[in-house]
C-alpha positions as protocol buffer text, in pm:
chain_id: "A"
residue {
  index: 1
  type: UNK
  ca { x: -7456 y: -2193 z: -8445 }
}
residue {
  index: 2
  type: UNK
  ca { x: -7228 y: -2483 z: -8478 }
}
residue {
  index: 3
  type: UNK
  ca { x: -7524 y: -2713 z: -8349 }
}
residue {
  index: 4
  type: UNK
  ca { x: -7739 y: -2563 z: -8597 }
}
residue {
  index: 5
  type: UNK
  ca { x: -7518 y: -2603 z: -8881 }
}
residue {
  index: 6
  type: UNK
  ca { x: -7450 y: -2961 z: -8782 }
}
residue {
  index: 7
  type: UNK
  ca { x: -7859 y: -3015 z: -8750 }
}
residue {
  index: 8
  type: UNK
  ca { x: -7895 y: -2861 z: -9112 }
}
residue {
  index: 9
  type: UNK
  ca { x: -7627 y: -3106 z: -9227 }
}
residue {
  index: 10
  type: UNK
  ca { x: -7813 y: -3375 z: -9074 }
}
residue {
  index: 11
  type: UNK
  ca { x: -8179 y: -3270 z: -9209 }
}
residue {
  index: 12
  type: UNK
  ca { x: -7960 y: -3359 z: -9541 }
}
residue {
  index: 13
  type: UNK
  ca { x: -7862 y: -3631 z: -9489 }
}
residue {
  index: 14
  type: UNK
  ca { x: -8191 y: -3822 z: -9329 }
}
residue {
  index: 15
  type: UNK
  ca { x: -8375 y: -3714 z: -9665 }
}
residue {
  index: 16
  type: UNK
  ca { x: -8058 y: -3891 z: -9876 }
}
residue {
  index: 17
  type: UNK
  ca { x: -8105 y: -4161 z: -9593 }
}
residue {
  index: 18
  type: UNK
  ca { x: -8512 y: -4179 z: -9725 }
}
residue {
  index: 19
  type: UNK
  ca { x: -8388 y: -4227 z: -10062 }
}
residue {
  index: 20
  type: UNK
  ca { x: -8156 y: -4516 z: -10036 }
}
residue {
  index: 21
  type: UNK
  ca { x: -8381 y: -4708 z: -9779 }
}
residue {
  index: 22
  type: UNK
  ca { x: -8667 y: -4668 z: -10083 }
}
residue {
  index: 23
  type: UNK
  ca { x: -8403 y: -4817 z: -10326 }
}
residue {
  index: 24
  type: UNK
  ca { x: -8295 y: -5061 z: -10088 }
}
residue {
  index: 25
  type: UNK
  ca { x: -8693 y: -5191 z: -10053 }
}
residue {
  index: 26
  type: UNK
  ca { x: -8703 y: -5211 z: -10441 }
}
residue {
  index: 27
  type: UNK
  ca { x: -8396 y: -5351 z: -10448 }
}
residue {
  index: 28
  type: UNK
  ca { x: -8332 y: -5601 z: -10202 }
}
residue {
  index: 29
  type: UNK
  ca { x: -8001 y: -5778 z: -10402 }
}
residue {
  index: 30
  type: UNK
  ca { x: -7832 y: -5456 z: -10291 }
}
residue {
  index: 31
  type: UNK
  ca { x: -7913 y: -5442 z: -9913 }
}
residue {
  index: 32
  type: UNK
  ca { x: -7547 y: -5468 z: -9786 }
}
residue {
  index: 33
  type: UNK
  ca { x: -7453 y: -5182 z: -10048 }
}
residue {
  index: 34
  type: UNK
  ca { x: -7802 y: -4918 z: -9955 }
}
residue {
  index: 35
  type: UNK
  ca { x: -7673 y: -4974 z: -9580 }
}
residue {
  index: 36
  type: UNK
  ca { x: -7323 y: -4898 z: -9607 }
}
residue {
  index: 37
  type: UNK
  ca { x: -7438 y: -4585 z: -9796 }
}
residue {
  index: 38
  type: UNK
  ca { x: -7634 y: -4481 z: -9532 }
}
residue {
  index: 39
  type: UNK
  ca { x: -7427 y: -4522 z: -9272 }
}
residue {
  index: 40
  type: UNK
  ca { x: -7156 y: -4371 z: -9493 }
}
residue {
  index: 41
  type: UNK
  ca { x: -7368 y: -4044 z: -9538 }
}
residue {
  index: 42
  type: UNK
  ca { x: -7420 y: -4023 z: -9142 }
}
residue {
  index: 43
  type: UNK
  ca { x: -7029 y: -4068 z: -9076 }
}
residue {
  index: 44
  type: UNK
  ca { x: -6999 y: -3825 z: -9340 }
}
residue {
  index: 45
  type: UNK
  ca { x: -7163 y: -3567 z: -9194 }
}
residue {
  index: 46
  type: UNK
  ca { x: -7068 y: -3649 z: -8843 }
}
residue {
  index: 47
  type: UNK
  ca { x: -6718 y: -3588 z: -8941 }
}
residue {
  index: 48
  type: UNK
  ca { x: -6777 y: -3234 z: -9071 }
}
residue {
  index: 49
  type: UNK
  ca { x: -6888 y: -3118 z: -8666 }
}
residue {
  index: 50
  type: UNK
  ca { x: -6657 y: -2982 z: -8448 }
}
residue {
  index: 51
  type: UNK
  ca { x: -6438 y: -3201 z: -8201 }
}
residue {
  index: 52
  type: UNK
  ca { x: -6583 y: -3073 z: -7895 }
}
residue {
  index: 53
  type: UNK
  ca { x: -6965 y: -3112 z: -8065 }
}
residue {
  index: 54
  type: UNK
  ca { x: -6837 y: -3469 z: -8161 }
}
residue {
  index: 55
  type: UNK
  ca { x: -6703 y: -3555 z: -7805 }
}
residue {
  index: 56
  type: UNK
  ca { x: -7009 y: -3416 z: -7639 }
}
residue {
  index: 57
  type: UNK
  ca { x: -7287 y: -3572 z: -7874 }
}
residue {
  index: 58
  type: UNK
  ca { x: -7130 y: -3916 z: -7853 }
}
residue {
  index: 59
  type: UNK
  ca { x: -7071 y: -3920 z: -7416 }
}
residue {
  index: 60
  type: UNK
  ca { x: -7231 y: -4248 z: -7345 }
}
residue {
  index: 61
  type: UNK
  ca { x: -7355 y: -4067 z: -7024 }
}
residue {
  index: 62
  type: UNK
  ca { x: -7630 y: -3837 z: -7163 }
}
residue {
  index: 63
  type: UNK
  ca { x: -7669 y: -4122 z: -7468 }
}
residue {
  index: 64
  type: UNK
  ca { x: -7732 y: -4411 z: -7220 }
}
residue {
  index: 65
  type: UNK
  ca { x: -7947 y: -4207 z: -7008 }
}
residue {
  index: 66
  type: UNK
  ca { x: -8186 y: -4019 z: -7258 }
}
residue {
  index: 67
  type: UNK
  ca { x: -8208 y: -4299 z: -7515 }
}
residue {
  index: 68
  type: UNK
  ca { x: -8318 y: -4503 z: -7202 }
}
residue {
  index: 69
  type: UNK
  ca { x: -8643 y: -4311 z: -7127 }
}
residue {
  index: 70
  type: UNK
  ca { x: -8769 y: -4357 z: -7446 }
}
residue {
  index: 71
  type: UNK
  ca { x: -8825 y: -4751 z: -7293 }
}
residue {
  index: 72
  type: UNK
  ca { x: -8961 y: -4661 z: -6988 }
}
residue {
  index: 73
  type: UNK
  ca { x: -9361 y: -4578 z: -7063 }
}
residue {
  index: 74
  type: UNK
  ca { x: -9365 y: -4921 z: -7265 }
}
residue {
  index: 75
  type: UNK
  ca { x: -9175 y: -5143 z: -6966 }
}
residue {
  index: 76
  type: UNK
  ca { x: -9413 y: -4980 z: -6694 }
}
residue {
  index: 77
  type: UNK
  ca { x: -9713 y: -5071 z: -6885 }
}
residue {
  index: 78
  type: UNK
  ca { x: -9636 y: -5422 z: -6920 }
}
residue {
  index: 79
  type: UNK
  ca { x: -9563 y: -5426 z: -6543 }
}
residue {
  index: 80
  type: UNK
  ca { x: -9796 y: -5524 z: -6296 }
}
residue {
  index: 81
  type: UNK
  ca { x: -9760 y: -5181 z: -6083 }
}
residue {
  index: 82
  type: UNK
  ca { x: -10034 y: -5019 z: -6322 }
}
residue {
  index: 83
  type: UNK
  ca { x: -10320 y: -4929 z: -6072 }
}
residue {
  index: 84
  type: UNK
  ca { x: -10609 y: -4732 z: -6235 }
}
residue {
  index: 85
  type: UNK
  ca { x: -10820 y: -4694 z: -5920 }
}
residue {
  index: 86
  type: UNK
  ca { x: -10875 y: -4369 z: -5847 }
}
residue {
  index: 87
  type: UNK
  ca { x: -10644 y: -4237 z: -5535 }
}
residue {
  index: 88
  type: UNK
  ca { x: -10348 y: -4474 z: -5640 }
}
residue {
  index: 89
  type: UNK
  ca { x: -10018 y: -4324 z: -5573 }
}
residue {
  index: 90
  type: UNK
  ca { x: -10144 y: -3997 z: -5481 }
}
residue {
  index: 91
  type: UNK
  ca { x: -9948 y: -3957 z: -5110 }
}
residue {
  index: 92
  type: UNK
  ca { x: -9646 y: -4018 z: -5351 }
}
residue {
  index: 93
  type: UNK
  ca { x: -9721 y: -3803 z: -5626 }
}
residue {
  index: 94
  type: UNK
  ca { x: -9824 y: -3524 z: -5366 }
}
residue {
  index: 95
  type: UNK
  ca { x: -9449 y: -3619 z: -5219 }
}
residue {
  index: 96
  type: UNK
  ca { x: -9287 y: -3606 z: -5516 }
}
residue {
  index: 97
  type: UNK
  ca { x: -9414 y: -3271 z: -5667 }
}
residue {
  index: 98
  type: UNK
  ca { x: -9391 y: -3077 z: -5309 }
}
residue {
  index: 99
  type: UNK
  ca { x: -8986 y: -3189 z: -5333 }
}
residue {
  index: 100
  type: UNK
  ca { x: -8983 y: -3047 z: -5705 }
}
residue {
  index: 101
  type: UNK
  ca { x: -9138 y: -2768 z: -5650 }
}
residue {
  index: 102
  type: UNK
  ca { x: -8952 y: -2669 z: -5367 }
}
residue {
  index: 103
  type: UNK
  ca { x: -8606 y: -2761 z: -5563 }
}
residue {
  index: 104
  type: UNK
  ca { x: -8733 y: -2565 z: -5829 }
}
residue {
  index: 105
  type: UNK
  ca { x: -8774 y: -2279 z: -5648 }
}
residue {
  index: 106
  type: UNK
  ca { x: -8438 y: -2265 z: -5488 }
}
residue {
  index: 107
  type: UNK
  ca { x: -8283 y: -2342 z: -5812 }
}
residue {
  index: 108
  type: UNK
  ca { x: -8486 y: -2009 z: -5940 }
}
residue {
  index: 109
  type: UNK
  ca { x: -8388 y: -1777 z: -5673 }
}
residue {
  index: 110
  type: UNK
  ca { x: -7994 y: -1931 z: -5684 }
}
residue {
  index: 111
  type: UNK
  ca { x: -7998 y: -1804 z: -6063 }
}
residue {
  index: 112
  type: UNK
  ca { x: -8158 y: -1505 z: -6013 }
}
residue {
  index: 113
  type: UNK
  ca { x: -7920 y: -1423 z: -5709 }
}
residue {
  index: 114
  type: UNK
  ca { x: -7562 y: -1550 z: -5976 }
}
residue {
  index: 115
  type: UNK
  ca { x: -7744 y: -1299 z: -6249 }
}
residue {
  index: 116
  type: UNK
  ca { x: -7802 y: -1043 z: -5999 }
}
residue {
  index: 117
  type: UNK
  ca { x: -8171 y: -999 z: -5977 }
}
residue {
  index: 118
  type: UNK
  ca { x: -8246 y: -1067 z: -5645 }
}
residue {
  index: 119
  type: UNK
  ca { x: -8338 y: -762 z: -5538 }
}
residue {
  index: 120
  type: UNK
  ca { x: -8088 y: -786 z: -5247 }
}
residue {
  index: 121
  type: UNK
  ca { x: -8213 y: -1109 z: -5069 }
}
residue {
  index: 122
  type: UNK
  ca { x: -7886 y: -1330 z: -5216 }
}
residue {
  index: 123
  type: UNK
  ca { x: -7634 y: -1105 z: -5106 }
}
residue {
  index: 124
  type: UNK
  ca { x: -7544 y: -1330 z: -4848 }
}
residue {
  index: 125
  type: UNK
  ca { x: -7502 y: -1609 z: -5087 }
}
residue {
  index: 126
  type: UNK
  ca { x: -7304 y: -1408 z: -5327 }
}
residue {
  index: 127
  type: UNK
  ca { x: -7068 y: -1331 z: -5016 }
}
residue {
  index: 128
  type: UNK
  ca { x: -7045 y: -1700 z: -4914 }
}
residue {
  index: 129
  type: UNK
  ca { x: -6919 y: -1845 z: -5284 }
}
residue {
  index: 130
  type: UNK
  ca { x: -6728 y: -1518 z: -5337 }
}
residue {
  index: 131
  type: UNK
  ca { x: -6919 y: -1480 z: -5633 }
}
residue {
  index: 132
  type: UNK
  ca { x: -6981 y: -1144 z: -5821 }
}
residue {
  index: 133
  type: UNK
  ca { x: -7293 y: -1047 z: -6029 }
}
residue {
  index: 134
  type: UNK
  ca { x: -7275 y: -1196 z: -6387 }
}
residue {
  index: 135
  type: UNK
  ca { x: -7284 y: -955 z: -6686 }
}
residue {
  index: 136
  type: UNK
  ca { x: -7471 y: -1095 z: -6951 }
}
residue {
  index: 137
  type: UNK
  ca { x: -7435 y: -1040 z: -7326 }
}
residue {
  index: 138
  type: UNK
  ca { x: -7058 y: -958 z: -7329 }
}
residue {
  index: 139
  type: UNK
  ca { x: -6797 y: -1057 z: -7636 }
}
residue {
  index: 140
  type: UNK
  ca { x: -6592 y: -1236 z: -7337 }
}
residue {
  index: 141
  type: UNK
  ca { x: -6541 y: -1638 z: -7433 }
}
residue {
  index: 142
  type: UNK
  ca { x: -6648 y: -1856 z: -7292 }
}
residue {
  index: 143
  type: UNK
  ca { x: -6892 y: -1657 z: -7090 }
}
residue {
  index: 144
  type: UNK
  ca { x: -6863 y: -1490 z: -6787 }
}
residue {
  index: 145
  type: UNK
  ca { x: -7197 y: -1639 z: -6623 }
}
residue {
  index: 146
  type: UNK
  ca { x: -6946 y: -1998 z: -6619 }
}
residue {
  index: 147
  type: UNK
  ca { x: -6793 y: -1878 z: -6367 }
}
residue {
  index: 148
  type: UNK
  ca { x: -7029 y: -1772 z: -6119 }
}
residue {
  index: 149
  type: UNK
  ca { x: -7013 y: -2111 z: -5877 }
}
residue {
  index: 150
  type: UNK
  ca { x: -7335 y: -1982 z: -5769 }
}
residue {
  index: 151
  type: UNK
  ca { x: -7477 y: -2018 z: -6146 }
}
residue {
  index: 152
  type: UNK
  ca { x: -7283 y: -2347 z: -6180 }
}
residue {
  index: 153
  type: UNK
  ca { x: -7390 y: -2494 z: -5918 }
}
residue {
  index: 154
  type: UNK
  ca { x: -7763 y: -2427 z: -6006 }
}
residue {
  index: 155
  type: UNK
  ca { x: -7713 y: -2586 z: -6371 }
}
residue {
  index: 156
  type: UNK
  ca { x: -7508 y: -2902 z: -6304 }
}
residue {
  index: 157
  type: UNK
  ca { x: -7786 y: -2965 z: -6027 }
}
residue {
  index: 158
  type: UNK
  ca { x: -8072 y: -2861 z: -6268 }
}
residue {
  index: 159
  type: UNK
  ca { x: -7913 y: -3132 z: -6548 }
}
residue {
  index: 160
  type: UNK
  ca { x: -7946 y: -3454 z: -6276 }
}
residue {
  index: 161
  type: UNK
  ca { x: -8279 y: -3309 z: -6198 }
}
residue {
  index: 162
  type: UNK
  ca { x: -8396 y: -3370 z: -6550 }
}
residue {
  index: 163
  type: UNK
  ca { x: -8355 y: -3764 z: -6501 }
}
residue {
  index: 164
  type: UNK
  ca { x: -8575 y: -3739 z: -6141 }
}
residue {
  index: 165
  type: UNK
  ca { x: -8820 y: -3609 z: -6383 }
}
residue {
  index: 166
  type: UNK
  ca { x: -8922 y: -3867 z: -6543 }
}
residue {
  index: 167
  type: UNK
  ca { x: -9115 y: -3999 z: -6271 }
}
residue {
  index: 168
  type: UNK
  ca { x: -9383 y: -3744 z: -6432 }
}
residue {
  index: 169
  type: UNK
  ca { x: -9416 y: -3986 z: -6721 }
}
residue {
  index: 170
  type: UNK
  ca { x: -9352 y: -4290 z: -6481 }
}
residue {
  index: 171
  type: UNK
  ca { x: -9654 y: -4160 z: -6238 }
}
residue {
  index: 172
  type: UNK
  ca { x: -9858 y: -4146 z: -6577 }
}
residue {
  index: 173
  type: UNK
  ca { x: -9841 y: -4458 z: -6711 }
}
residue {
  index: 174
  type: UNK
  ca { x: -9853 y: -4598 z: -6357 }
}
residue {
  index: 175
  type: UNK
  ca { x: -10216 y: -4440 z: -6337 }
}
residue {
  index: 176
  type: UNK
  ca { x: -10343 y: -4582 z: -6686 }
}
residue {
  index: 177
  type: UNK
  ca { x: -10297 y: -4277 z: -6846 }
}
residue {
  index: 178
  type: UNK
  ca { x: -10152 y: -4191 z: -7233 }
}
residue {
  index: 179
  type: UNK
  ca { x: -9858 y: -4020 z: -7247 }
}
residue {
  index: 180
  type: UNK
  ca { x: -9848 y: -3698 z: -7492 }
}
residue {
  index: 181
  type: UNK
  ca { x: -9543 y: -3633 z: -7801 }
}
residue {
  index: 182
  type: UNK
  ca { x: -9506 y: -3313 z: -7529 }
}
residue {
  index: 183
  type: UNK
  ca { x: -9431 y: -3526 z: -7316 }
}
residue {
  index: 184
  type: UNK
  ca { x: -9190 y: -3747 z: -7449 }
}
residue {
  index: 185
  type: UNK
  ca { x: -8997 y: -3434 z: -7663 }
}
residue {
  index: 186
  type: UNK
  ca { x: -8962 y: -3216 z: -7376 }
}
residue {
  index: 187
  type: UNK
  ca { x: -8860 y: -3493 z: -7122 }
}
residue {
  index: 188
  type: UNK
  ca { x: -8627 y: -3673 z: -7385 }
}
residue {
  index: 189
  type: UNK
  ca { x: -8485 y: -3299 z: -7477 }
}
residue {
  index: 190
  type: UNK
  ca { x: -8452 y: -3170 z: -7134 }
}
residue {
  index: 191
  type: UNK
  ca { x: -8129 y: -3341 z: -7068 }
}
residue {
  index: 192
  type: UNK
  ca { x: -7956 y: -3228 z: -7401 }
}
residue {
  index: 193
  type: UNK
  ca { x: -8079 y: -2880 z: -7361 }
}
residue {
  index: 194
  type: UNK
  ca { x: -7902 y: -2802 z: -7012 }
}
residue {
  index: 195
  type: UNK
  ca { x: -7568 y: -3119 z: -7086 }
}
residue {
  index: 196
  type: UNK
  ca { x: -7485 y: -2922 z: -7415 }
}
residue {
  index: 197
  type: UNK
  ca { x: -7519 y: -2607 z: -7238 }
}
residue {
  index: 198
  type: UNK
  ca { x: -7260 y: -2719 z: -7010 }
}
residue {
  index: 199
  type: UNK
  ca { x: -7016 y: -2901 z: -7196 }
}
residue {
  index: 200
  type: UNK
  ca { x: -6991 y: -2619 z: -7475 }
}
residue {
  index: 201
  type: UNK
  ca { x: -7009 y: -2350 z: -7201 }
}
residue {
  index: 202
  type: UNK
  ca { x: -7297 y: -2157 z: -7385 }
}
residue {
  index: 203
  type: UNK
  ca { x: -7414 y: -1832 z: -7230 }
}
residue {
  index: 204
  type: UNK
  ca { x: -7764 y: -1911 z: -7343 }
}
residue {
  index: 205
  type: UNK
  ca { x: -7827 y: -2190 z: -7088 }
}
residue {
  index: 206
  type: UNK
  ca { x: -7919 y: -1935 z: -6859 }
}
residue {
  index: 207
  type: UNK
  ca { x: -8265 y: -1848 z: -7076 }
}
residue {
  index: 208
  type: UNK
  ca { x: -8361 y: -2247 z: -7002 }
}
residue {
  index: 209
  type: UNK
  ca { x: -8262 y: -2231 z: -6651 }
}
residue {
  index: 210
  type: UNK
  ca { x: -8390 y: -1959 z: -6547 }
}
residue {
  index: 211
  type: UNK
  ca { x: -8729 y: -1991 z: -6715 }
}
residue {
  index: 212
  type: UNK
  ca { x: -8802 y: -2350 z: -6689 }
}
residue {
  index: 213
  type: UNK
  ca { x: -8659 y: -2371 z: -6311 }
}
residue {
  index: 214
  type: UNK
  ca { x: -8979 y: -2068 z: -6274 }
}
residue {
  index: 215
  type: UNK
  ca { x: -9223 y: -2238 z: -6449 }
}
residue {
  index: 216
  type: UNK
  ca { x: -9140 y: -2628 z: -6241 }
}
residue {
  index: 217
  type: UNK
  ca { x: -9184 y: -2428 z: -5975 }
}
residue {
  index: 218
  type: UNK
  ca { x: -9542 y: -2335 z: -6085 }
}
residue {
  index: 219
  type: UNK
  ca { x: -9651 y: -2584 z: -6263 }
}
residue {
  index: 220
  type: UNK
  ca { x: -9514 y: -2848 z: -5958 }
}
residue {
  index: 221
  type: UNK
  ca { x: -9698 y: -2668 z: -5679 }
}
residue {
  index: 222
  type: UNK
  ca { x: -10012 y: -2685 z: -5932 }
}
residue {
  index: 223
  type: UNK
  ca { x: -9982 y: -3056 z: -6026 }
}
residue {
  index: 224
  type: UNK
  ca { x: -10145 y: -3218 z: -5729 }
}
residue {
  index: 225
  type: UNK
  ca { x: -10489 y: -3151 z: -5730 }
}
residue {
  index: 226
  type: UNK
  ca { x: -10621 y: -3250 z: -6051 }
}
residue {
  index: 227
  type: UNK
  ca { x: -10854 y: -2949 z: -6179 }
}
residue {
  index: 228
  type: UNK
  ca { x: -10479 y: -2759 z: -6251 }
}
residue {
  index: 229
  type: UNK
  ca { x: -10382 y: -3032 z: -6477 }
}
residue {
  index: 230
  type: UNK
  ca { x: -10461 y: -2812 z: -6802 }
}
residue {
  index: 231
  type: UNK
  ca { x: -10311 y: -2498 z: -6625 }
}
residue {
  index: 232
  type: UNK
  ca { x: -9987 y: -2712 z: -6595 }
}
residue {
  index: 233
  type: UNK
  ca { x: -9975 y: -2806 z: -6966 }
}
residue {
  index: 234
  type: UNK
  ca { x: -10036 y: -2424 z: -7054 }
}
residue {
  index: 235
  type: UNK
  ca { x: -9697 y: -2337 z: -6808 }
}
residue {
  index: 236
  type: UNK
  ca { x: -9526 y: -2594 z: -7041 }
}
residue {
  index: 237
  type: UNK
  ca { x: -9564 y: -2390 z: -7329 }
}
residue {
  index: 238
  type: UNK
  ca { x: -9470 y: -2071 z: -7200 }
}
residue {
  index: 239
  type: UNK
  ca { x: -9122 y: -2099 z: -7200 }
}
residue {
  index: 240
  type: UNK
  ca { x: -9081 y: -2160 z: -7551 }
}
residue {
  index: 241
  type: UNK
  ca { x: -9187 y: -1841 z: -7601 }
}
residue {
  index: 242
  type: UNK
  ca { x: -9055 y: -1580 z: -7336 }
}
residue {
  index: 243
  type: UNK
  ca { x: -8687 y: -1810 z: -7432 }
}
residue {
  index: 244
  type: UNK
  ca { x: -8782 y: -1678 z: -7812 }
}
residue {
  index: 245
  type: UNK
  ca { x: -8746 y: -1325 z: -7669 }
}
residue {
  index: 246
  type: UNK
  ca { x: -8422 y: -1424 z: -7483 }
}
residue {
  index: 247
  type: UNK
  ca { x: -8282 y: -1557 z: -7769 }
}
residue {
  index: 248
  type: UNK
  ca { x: -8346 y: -1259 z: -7971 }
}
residue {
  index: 249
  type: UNK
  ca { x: -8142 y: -1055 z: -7788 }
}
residue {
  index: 250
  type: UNK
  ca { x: -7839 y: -1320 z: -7787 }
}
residue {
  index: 251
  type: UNK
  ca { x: -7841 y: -1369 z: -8173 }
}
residue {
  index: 252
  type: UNK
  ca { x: -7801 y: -982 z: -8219 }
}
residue {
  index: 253
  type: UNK
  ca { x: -7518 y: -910 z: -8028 }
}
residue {
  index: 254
  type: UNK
  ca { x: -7173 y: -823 z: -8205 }
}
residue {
  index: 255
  type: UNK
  ca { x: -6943 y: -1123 z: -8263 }
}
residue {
  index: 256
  type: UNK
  ca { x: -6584 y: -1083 z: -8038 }
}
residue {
  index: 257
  type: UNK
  ca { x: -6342 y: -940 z: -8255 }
}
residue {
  index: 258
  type: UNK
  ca { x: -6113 y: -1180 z: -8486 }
}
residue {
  index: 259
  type: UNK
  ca { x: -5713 y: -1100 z: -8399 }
}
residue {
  index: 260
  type: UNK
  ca { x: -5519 y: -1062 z: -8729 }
}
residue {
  index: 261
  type: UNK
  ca { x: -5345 y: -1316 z: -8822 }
}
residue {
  index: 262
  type: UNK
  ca { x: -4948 y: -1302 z: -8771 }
}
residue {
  index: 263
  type: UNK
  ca { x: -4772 y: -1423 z: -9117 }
}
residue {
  index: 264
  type: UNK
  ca { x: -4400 y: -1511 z: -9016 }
}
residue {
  index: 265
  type: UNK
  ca { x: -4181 y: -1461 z: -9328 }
}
């Protein structure tokens, strides 16, 4: 919610942002002023977010890392490794998406066995971390699932995996081909999605975990041949979806109870 909030606060302040930029171009005798207000209104609002929020949306790590793949389709196509021939880089690409899928798949069946719905087959791996079966939806904060090592494990490994993945825009471009917005958003979002997860320790990183370590797993093993390409773009936008469902469930449950406040006269 505090993400949200801090979103909505932001919304705000890129249409004030619109405004002065508009006044600056009709007004360019006040440039220095319009750009101090802008960057005023973003400090502004920056300063309203929580410390933690603030600490984890300015780590140069996940700044540095996702702000760089925005450059990488435009410095591979001025490169000379662009090869449009039909056949190029497939051994590779058939390489690269047999590893994925098979990481995606034991990433799946590690977080199925730390949430307990493994039928029985990860008892063994339960037994090995000394981990119990994570309860789910409970007013306990932070969340139980955090410490699962099993569950842990499977995110903080699922997080570096998201920066191996952008050789599925590198292996596009490389071909000659255009790279979607679906693309770009999900690969530039990725990284956020499972770092902010971690660093705030919210319970709902399991819904992207679980879901889009299933789907890689599908939509990987599909990817080679090229008659599933369209069946691996429909995968993509099935997690959206079933996570909306997840979600649900999350935004409904009670609040932990407040502790009354102890005035010392």
């Amino acid at each position: 919610m505090l993400l949200l909030g801090y979103l909505s606060r932001l919304g705000d302040t890129l249409s004030n942002s619109s405004v002065a930029i508009h006044r600056l171009a009709r007004q360019p005798s006040v440039k220095r002023r319009a750009l101090m207000d802008v960057f005023g209104m973003f400090s502004s609002a920056f300063k309203e977010v929580s410390p933690p929020l603030q600490k984890a949306l300015t780590d140069p790590l996940i700044l540095i890392g996702t702000f760089s793949y925005l450059l990488l389709a435009p410095l591979l196509r001025r490169s000379p490794l662009v090869d449009t021939r039909k056949g190029a880089y497939k051994r590779c690409m058939i390489a690269y998406n047999t590893l994925m899928a098979v990481y995606s798949l034991g990433c799946f069946l590690v977080t199925t066995t730390a949430l307990g719905w493994d039928y029985g087959y990860g008892g063994w791996l339960r037994a090995l971390t000394g981990d119990k079966v994570v309860e789910l939806y409970t007013n306990t904060c932070p969340s139980p699932v955090f410490e699962s090592t099993l569950f842990v494990w499977a995110a903080k490994s699922f997080y570096y995996s998201k920066y191996v993945e952008y050789l599925d825009t590198a292996w596009l471009v490389l071909k000659g081909k255009p790279v979607s917005f679906l693309q770009t958003f999900h690969h530039f979002g990725a990284p956020w999605d499972v770092y902010l997860g971690l660093t705030l320790k919210n319970e709902g990183l399991w819904i992207f975990v679980f879901l889009n370590a299933f789907i890689h797993t599908l939509m990987y093993t599909c990817a080679a041949p090229p008659p599933h390409a369209a069946t691996a773009c429909c995968l993509r936008l099935l997690p959206p979806h079933a996570a909306t469902a997840c979600c649900h469930r999350t935004l409904r449950r009670p609040l932990p109870p407040t502790p009354p406040s102890t005035v010392h006269g």
